[in-house]
N, CA, C and O atoms as a GROMACS GRO file, in nm:
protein
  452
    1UNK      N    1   0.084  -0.118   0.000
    1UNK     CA    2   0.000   0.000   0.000
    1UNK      C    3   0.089   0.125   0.000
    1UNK      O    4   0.164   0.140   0.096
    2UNK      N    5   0.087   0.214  -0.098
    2UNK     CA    6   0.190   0.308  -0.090
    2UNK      C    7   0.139   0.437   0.048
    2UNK      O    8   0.034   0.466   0.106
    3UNK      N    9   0.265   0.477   0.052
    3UNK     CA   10   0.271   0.556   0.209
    3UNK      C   11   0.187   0.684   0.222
    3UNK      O   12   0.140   0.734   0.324
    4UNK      N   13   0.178   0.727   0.091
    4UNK     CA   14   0.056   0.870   0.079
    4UNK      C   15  -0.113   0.804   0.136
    4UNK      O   16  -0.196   0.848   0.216
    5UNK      N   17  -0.108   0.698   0.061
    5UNK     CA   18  -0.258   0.713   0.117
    5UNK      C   19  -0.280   0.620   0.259
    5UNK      O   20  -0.393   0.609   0.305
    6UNK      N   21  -0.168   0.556   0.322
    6UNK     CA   22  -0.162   0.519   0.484
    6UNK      C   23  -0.186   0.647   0.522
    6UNK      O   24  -0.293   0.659   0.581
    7UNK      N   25  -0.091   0.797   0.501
    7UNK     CA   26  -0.132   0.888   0.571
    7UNK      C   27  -0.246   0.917   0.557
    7UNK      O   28  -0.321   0.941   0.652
    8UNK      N   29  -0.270   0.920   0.466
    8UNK     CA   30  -0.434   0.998   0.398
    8UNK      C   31  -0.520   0.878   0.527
    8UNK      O   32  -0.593   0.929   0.612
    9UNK      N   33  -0.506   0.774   0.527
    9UNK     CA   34  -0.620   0.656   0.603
    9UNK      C   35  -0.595   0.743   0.769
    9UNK      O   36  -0.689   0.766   0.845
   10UNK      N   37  -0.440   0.786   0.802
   10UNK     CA   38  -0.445   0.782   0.940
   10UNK      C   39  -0.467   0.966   0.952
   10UNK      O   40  -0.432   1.023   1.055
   11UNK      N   41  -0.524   1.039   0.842
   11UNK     CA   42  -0.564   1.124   0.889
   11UNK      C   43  -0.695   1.110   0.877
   11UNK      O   44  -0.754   1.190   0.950
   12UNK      N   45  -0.794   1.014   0.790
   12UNK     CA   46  -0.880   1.052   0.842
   12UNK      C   47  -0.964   0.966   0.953
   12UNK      O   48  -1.081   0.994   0.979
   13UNK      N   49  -0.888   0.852   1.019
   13UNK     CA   50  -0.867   0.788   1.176
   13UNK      C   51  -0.908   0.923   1.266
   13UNK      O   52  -1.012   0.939   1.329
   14UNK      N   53  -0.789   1.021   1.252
   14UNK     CA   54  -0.806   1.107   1.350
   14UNK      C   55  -0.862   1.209   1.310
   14UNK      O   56  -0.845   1.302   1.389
   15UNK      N   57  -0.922   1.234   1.223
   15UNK     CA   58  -1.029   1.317   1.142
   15UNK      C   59  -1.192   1.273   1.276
   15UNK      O   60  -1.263   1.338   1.352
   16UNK      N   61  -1.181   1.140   1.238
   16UNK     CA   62  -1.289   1.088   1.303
   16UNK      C   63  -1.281   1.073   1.426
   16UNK      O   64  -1.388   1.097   1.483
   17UNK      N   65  -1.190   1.040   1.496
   17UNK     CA   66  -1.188   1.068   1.605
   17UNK      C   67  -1.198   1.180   1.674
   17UNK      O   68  -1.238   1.175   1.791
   18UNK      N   69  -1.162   1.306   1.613
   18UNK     CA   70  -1.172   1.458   1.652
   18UNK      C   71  -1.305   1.468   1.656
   18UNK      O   72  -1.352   1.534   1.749
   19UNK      N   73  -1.386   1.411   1.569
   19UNK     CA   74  -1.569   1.461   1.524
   19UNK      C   75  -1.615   1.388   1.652
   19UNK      O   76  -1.720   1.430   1.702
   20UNK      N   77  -1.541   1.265   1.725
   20UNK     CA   78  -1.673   1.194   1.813
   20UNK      C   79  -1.616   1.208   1.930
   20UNK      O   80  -1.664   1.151   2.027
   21UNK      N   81  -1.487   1.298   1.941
   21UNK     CA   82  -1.438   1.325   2.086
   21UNK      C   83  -1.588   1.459   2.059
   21UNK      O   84  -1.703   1.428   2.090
   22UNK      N   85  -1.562   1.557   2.016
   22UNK     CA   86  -1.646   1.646   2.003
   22UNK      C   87  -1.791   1.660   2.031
   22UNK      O   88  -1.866   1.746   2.077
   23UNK      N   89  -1.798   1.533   1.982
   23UNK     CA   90  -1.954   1.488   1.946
   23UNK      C   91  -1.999   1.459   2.140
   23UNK      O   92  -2.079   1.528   2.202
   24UNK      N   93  -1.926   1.347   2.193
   24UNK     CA   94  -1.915   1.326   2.328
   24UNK      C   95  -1.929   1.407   2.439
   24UNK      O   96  -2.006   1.393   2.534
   25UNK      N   97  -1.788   1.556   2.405
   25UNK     CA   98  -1.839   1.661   2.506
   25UNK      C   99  -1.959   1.698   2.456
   25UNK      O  100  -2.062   1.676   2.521
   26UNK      N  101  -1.962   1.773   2.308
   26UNK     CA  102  -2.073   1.826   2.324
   26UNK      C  103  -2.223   1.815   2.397
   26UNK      O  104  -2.291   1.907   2.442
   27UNK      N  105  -2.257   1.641   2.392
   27UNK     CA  106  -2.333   1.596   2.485
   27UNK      C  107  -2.351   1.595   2.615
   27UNK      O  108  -2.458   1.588   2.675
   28UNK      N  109  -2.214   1.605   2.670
   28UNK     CA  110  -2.151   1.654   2.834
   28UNK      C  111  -2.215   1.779   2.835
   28UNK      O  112  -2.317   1.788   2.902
   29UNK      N  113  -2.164   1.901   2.758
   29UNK     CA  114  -2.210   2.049   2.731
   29UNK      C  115  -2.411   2.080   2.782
   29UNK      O  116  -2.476   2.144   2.866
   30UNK      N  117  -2.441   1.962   2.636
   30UNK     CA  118  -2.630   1.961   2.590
   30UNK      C  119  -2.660   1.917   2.799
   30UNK      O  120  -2.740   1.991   2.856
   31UNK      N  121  -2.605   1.824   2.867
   31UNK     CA  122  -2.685   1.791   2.979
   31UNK      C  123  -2.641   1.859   3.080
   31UNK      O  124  -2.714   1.869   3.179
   32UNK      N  125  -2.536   1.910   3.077
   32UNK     CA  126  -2.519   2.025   3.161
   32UNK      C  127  -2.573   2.127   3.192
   32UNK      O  128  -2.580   2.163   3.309
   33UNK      N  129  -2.630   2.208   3.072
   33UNK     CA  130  -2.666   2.308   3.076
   33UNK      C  131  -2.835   2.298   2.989
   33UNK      O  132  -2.891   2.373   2.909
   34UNK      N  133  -2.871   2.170   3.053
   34UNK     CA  134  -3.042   2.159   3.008
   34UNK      C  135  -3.059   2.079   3.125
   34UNK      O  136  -3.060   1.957   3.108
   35UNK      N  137  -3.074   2.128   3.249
   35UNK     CA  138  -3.122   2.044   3.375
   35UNK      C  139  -3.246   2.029   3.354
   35UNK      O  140  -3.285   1.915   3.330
   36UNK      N  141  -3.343   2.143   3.357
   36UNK     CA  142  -3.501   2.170   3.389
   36UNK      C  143  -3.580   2.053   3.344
   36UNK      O  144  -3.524   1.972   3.270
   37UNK      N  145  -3.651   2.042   3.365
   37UNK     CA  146  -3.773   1.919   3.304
   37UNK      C  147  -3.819   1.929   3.171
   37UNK      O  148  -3.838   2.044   3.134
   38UNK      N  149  -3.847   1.823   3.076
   38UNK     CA  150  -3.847   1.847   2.983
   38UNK      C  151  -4.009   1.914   2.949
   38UNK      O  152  -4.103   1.883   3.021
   39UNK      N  153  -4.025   1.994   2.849
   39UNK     CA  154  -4.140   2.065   2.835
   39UNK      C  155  -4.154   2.132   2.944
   39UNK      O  156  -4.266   2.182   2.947
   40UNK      N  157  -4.085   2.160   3.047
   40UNK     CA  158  -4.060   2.237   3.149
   40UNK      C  159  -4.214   2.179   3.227
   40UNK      O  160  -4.289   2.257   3.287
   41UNK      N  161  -4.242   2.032   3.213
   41UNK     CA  162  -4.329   1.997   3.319
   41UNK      C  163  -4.245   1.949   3.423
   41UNK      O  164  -4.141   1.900   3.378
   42UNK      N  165  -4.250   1.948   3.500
   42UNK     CA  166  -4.237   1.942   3.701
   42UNK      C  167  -4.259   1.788   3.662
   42UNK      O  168  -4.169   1.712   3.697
   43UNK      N  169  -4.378   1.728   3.587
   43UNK     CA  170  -4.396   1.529   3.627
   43UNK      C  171  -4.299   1.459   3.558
   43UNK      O  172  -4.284   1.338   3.576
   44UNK      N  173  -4.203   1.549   3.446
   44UNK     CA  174  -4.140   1.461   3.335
   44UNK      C  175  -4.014   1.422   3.413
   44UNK      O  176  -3.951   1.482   3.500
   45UNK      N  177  -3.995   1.284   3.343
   45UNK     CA  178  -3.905   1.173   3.463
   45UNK      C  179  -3.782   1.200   3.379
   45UNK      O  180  -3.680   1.134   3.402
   46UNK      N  181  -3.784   1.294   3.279
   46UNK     CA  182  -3.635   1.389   3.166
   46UNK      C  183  -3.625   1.482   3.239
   46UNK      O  184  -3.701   1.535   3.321
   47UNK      N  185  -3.494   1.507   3.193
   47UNK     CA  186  -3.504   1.682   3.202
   47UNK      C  187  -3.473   1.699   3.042
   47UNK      O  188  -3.465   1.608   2.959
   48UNK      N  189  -3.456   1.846   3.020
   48UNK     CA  190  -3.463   1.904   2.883
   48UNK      C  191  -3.299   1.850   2.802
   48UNK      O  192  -3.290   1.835   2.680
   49UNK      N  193  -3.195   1.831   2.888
   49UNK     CA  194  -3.118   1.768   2.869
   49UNK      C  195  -3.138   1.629   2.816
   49UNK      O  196  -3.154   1.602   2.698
   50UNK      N  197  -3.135   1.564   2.892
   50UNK     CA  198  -3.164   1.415   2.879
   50UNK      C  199  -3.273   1.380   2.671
   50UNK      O  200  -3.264   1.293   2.584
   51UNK      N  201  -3.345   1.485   2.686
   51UNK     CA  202  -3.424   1.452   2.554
   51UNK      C  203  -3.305   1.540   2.427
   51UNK      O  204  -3.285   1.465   2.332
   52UNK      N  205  -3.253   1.636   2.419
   52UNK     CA  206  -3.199   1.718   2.360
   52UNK      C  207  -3.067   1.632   2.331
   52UNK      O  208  -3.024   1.650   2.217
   53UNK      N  209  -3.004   1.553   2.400
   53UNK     CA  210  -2.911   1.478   2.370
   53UNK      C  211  -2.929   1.342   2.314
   53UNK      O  212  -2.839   1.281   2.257
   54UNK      N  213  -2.993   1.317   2.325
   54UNK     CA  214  -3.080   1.169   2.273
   54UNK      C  215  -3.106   1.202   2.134
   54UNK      O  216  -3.073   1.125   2.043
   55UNK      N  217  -3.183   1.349   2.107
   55UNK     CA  218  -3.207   1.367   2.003
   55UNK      C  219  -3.085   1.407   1.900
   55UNK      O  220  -3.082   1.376   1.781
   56UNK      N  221  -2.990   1.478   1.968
   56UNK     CA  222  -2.859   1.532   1.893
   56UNK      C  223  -2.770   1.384   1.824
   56UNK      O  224  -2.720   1.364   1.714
   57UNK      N  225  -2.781   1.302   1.942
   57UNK     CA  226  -2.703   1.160   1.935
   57UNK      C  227  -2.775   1.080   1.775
   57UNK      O  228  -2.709   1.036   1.682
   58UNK      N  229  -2.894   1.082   1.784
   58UNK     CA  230  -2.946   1.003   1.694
   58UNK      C  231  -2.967   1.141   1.529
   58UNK      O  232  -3.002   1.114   1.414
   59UNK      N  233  -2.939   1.242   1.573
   59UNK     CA  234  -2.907   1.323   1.432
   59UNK      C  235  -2.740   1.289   1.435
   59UNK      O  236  -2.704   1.299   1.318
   60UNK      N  237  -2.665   1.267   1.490
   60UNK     CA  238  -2.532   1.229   1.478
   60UNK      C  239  -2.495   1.108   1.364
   60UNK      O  240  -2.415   1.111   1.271
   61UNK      N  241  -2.608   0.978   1.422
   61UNK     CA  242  -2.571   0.874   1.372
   61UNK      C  243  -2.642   0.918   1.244
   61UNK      O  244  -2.570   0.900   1.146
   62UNK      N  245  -2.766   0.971   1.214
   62UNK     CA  246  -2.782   0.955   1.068
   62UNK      C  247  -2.699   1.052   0.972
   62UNK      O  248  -2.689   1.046   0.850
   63UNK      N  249  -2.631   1.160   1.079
   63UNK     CA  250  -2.534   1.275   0.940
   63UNK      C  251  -2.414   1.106   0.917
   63UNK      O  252  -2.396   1.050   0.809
   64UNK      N  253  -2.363   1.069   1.030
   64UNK     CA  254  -2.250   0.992   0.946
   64UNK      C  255  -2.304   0.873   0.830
   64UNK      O  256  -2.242   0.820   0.738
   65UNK      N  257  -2.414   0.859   0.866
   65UNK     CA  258  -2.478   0.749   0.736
   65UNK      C  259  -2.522   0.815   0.662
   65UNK      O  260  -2.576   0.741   0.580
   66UNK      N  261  -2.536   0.932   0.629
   66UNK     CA  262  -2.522   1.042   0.544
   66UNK      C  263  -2.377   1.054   0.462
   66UNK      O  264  -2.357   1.052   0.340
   67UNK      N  265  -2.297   1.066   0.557
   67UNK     CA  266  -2.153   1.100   0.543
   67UNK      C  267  -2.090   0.998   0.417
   67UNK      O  268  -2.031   1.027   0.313
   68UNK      N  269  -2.137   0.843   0.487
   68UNK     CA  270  -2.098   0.731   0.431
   68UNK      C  271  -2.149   0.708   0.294
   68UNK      O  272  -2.077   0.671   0.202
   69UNK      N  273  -2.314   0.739   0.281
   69UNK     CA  274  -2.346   0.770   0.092
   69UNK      C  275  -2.237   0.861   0.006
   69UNK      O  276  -2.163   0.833  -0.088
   70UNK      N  277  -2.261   0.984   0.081
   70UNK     CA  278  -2.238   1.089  -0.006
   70UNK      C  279  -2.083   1.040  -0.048
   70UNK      O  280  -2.054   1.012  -0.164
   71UNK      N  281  -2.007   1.036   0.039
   71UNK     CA  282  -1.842   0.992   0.040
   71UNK      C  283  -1.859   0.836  -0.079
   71UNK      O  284  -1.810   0.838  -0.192
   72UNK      N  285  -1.906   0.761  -0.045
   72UNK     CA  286  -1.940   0.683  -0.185
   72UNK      C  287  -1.970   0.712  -0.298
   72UNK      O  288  -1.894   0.676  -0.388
   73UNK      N  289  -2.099   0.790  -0.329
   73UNK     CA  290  -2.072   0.842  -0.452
   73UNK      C  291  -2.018   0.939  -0.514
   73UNK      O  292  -2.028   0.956  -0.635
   74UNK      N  293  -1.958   1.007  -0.440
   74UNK     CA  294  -1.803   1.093  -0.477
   74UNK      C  295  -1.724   0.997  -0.608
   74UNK      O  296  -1.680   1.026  -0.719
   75UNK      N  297  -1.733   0.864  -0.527
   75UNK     CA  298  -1.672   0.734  -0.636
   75UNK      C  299  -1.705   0.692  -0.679
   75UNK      O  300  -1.653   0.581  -0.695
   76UNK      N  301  -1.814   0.717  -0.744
   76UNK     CA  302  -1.909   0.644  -0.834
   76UNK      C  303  -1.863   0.610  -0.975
   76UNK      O  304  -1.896   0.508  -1.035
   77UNK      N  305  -1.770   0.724  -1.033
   77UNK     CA  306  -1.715   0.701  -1.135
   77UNK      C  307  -1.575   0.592  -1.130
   77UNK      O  308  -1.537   0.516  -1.220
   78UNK      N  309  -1.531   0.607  -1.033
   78UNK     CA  310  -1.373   0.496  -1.042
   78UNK      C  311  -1.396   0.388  -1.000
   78UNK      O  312  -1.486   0.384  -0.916
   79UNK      N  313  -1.348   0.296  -1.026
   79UNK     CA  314  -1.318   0.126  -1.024
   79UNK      C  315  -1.306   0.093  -0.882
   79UNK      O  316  -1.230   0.170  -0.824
   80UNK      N  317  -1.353   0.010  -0.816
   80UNK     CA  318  -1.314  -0.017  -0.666
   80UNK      C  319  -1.211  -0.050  -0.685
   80UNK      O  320  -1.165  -0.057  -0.571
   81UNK      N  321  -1.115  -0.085  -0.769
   81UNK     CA  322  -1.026  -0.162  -0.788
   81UNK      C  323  -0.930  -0.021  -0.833
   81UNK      O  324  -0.922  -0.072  -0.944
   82UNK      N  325  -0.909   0.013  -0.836
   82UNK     CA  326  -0.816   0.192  -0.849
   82UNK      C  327  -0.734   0.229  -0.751
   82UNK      O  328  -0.785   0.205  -0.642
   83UNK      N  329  -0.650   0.268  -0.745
   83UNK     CA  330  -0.526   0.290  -0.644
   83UNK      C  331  -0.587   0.408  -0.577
   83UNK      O  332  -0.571   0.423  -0.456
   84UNK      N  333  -0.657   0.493  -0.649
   84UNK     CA  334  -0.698   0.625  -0.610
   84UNK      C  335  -0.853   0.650  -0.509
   84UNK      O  336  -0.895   0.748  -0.448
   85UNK      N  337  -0.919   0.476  -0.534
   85UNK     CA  338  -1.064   0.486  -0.491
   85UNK      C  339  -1.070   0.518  -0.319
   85UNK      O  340  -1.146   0.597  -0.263
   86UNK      N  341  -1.006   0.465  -0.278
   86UNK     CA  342  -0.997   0.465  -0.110
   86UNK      C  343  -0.992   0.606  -0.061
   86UNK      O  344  -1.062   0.645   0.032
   87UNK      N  345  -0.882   0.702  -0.143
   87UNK     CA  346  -0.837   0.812  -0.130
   87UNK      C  347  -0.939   0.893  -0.134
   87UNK      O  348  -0.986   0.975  -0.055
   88UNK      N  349  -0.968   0.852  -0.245
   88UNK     CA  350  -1.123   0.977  -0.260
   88UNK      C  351  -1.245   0.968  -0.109
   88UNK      O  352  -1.319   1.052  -0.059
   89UNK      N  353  -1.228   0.880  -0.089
   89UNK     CA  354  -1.365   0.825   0.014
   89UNK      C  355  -1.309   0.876   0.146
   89UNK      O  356  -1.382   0.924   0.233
   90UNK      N  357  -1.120   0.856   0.164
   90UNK     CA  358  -1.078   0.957   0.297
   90UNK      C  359  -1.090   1.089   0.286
   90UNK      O  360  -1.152   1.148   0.374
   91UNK      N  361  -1.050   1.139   0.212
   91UNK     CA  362  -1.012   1.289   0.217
   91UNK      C  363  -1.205   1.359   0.191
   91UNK      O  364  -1.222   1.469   0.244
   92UNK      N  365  -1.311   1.310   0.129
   92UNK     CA  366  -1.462   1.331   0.089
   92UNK      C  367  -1.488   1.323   0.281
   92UNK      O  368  -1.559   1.416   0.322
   93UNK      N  369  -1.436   1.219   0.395
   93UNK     CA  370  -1.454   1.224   0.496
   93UNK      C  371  -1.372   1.307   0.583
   93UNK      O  372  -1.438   1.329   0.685
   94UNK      N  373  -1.243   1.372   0.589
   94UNK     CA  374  -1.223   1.476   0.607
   94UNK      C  375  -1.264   1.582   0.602
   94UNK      O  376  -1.266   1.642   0.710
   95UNK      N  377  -1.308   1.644   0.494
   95UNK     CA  378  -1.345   1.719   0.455
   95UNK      C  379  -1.515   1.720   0.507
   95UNK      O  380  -1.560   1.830   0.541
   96UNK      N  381  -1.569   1.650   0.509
   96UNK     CA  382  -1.705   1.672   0.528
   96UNK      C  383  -1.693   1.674   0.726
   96UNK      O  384  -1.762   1.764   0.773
   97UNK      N  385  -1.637   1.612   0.806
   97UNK     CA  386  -1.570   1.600   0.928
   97UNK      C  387  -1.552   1.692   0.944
   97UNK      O  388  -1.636   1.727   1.027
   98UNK      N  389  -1.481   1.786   0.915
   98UNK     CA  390  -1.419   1.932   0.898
   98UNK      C  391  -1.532   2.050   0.923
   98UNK      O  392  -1.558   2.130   1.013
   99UNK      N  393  -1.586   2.016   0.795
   99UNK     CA  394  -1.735   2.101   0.780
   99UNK      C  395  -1.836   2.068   0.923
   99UNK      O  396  -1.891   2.145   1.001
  100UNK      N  397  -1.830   1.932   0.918
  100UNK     CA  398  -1.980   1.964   1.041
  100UNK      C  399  -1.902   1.959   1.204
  100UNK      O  400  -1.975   1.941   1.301
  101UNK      N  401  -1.807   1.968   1.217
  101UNK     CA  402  -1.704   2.002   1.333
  101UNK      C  403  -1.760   2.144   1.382
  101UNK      O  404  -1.812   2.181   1.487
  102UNK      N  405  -1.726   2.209   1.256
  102UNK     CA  406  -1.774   2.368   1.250
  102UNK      C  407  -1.922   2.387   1.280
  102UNK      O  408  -1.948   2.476   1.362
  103UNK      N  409  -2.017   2.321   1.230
  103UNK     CA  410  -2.128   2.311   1.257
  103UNK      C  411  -2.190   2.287   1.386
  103UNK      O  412  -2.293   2.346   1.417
  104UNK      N  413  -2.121   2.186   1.478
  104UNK     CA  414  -2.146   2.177   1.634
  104UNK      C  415  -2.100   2.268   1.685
  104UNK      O  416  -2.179   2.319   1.765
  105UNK      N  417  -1.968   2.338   1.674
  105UNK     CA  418  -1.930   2.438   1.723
  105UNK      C  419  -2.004   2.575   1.772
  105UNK      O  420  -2.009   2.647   1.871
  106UNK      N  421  -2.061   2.565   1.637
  106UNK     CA  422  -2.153   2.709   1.578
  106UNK      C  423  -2.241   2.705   1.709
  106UNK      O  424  -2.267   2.811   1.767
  107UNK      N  425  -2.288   2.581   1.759
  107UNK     CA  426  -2.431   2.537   1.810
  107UNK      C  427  -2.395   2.674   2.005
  107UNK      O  428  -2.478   2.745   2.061
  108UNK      N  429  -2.304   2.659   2.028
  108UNK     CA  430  -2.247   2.754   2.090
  108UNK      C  431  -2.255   2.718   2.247
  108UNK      O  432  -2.221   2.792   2.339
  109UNK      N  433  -2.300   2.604   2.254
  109UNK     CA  434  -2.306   2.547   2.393
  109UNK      C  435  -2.241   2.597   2.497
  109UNK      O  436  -2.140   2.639   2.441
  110UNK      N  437  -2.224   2.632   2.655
  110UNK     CA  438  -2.150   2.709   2.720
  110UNK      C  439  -2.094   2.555   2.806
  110UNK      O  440  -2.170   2.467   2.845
  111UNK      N  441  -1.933   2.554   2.821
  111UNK     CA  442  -1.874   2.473   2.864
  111UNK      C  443  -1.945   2.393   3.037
  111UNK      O  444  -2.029   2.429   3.119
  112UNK      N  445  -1.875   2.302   3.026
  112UNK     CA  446  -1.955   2.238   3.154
  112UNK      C  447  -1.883   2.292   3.273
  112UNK      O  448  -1.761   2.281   3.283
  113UNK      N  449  -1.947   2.342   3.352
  113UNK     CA  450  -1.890   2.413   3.492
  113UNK      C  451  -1.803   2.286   3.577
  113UNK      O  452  -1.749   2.310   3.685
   0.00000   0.00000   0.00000
């Protein structure tokens, strides 16, 4: 396997790993700072946390099965069999990693006390 695209594989290892360390606090962040009850009823056995992260978690898993189409047909045109096909599918996940990194960020959560 030539050595450009090992790097290309072990950046985007830690491509992904940066998105779900992120992904993790951010959820630390969402229950921290959503104690109250959810719908702000007093009987709900949530708080506004507890639902807001559940919900963030499961928009998580479908952007990366999102992630995983779109980054496929990026390659739709080359051969699985292509020196270049793998490459395209890391760096399409970088790059999109990159982008919605920025996107949680944006979300502006205030750190956990």
């Amino acid at each position: 396997m030539p050595t450009a695209y090992n790097c290309l594989s072990a950046k985007r290892d830690n491509s992904n790993k940066a998105l779900d360390a992120l992904i993790a606090d951010t959820v630390k962040r969402i229950k921290a700072n959503n104690v109250g009850p959810f719908n702000g009823k007093e009987s709900s056995k949530e708080t506004s946390g507890d639902v807001y992260s559940r919900r963030f978690l499961d928009a998580q898993k479908k952007w990366k099965d999102y992630r995983t189409q779109l980054c496929l047909s990026v390659t739709t045109e080359l051969n699985e069999d292509a020196y270049d096909y793998q490459s395209y599918i890391d760096q399409c996940q970088i790059n999109l990693n990159k982008n919605h990194s920025a996107e949680i960020t944006q979300m502006g959560l205030p750190p956990v006390n």
